[in-house]
C-alpha distance (Angstrom), angle and dihedral (degrees) to the residues before:
residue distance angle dihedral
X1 . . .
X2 4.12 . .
X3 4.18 119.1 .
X4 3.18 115.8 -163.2
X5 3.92 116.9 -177.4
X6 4.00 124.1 -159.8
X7 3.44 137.1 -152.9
X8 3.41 149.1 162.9
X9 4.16 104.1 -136.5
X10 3.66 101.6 -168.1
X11 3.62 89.3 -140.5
X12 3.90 118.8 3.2
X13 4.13 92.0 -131.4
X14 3.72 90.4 42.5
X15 3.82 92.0 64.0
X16 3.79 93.0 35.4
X17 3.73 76.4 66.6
X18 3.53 97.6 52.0
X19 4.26 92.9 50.9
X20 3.77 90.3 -90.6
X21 3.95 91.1 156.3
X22 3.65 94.6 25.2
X23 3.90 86.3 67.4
X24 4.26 89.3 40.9
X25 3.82 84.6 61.1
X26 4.00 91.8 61.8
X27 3.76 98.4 37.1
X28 3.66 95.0 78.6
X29 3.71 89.7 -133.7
X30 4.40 135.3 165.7
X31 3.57 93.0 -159.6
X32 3.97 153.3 6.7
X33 3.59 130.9 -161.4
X34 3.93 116.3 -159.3
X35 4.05 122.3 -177.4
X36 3.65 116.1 -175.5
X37 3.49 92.0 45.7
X38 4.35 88.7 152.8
X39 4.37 89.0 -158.1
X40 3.13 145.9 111.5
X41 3.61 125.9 -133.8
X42 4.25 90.8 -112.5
X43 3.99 87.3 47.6
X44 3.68 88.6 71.9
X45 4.17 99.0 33.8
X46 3.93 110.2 133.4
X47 4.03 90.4 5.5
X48 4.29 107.3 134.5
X49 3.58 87.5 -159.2
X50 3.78 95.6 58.7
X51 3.81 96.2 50.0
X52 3.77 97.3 39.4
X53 4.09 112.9 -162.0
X54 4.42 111.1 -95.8
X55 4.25 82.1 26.5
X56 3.69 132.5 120.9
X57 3.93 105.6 -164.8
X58 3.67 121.5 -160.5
X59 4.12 123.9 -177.7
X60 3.48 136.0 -179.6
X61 3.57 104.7 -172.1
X62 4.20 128.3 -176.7
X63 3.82 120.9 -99.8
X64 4.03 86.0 -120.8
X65 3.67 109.2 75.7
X66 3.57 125.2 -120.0
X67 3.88 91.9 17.6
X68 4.01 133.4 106.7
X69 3.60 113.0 -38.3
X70 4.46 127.9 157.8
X71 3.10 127.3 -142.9
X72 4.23 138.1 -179.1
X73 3.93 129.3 -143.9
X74 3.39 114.3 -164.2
X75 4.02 139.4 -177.4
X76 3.44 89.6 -153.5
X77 3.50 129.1 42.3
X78 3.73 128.5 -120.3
X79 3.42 134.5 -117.2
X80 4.13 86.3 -142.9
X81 3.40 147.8 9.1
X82 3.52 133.2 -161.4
X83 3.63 128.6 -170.2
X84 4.02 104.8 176.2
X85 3.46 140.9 85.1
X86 3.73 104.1 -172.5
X87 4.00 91.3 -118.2
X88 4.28 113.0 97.8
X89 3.29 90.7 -158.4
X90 4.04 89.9 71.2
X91 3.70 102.2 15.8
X92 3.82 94.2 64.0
X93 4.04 86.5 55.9
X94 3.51 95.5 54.3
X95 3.61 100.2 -118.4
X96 3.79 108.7 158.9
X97 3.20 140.5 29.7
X98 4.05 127.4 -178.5
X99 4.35 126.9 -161.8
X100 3.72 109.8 -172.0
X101 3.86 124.1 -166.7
X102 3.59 111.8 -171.7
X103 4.01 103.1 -47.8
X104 3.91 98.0 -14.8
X105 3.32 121.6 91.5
X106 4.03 122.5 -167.1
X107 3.89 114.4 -146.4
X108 4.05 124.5 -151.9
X109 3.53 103.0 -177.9
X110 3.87 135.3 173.0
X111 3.57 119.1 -163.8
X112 4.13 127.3 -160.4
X113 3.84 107.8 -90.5
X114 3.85 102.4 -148.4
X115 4.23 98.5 -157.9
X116 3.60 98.0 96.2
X117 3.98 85.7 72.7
X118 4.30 146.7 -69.2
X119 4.05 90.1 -60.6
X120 4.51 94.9 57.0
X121 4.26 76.1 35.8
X122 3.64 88.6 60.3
X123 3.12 94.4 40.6
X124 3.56 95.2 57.5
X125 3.96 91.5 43.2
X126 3.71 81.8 62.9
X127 3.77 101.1 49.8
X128 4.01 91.4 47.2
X129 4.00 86.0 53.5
X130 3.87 92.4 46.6
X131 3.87 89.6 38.7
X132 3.72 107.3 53.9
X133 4.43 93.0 63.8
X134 3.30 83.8 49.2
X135 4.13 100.5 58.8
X136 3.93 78.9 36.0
X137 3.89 87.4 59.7
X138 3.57 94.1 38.3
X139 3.58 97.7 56.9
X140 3.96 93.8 52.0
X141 4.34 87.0 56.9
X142 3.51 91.2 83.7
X143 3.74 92.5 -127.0
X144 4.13 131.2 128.2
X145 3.44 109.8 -108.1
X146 3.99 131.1 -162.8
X147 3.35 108.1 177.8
X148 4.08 111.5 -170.4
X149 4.09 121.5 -173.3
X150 3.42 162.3 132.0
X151 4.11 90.1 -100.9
X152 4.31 88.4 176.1
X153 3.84 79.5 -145.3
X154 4.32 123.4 113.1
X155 3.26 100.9 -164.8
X156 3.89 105.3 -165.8
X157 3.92 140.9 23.0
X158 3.97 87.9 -92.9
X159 3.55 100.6 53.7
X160 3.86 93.0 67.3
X161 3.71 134.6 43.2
X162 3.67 112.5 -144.5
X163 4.29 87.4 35.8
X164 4.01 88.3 154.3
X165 3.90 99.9 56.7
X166 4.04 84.1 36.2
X167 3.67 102.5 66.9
X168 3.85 101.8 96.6
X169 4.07 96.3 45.8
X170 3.12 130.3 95.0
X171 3.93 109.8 -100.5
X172 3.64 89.8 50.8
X173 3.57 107.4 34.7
X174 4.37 114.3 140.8
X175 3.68 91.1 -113.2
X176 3.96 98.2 45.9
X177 4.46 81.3 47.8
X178 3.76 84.2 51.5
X179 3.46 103.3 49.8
X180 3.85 85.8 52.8
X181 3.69 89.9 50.7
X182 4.10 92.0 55.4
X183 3.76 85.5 40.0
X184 4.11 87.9 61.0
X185 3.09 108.1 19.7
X186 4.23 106.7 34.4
X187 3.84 101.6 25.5
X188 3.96 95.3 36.6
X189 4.06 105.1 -121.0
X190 3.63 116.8 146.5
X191 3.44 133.1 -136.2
X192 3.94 105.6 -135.1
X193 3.41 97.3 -173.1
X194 4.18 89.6 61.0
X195 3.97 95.7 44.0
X196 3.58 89.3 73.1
X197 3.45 109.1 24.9
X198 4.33 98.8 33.8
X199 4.12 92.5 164.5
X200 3.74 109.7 22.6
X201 4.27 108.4 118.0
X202 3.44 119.1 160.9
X203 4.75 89.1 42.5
X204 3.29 83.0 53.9
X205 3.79 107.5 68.8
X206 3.57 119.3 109.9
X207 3.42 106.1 -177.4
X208 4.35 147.4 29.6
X209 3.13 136.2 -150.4
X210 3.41 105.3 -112.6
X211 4.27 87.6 -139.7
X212 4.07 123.5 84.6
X213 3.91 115.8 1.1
X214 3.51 90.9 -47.9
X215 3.67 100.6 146.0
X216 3.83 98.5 39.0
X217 3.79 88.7 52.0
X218 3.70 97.2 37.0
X219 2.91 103.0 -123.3
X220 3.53 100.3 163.7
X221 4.29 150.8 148.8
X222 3.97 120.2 -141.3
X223 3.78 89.7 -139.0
X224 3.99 95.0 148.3
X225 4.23 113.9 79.5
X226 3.89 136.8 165.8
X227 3.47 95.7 -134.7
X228 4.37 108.0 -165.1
X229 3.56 138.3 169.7
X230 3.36 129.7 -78.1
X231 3.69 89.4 -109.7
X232 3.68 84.9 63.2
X233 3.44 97.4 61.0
X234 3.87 101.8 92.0
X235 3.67 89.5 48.9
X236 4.19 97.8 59.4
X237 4.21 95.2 108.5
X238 3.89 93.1 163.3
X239 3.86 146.6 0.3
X240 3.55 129.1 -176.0
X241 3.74 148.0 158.7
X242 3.99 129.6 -123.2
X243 3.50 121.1 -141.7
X244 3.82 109.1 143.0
X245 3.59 87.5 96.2
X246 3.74 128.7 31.5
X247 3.79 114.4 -138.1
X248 4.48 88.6 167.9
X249 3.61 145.9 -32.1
X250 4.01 82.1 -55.9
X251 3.68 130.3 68.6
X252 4.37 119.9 -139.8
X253 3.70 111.0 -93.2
X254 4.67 100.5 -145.9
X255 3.53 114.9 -164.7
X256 3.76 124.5 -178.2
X257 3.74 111.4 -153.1
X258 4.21 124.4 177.8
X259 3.43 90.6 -131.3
């Protein structure tokens, strides 16, 4: 059995702070996948609580400090990593990272959010064009893939609250729903997360808007997935999200796989 937990930090050190790897230690975990890590490699030099003992840590953080930026934790550790996507654009903000052990590959992957206005929405158009061969070209390799994020995407009615008044920002937008739809349905990726829990709304949420009451009313999106291969799908045994502690504006994604 492998569990690998997801998360988007919001700033590695800031959920250091708030017992990020305090809580790893008791969660009886193989691996973690943070995006929106905001550091640089030197920022976290020398620091025990970045390296944590019976840990391999792997980042791939953006050329602009303080922004973006994946990284992997893993029990085990990896026969590769790789850290580019072949697109500047994306590469130079440090938005994926891959671990593979023998033919599984684990995924920490950070894509554009477009809410901050039409240029990061553009920006995000462009990944999801340059994205979609490449999950098309992945699943032809032959390889197991788990591939954990922050995808900025609800895909359906249940995986937001307030869908209705949603429609026309970013997040939720037809075409970013579509794309999800070819990604599933056309290409063949699966969305753990919704294999074992088809229905569930409200436990699903991932993230809150950091605005209003938000959080105490739950008002929520499940924007963060571990997206796998269809050969994968007979091995989801359990999916859930935290939320007794808050670690960021995002809540850890735990999937159990029998791997």
């Amino acid at each position: 059995m492998k569990r690998i937990i997801s998360l988007n930090c919001n700033g590695i050190r800031s959920a250091a702070k708030k017992g990020l790897f305090e809580w790893l230690e008791q969660q009886n975990a193989d691996m973690l996948c943070l995006q929106e890590t905001k550091a640089q490699p030197e920022d976290l030099e020398g620091l025990d609580t970045f390296a944590p003992k019976g840990w391999h840590a792997h980042f791939n953080s953006a050329l602009r400090k303080g922004y973006s930026g994946t990284a992997i934790y893993s029990r085990e550790k990896p026969n590769a990593v790789l850290n580019t996507l072949g697109a500047s654009e994306f590469d130079d903000e440090g938005r994926y990272i891959e671990t593979r052990f023998g033919d599984l590959s684990v995924v920490s992957l950070y894509l554009p959010s477009g809410s901050s206005g039409p240029e990061r929405q553009e920006s995000k158009d462009r990944f999801l064009e340059f994205f979609l061969p490449k999950m098309r070209e992945f699943m032809g390799e032959g390889r197991d893939y788990v591939i954990c994020g922050d995808w900025n995407i609800a895909h359906t009615n249940k995986d937001l609250k307030n869908w209705r008044s949603n429609q026309k920002n970013s997040g939720f937008l037809p075409h970013e729903r579509a794309w999800l739809d070819m990604l599933f349905g056309q290409v063949g990726w699966v969305d753990g997360y919704r294999v074992l829990h088809p229905d569930t709304e409200g436990e699903a949420y991932t993230w809150w808007s950091n605005r209003g009451q938000a959080w105490a009313n739950n008002v929520g999106w499940r924007i963060d997935y571990q997206i796998v291969s269809p050969t994968l799908r007979d091995k989801l045994r359990a999916a859930s999200v935290y939320k007794t502690t808050r670690f960021s504006d995002h809540a850890p994604l735990i999937m159990d796989y029998d791997v």
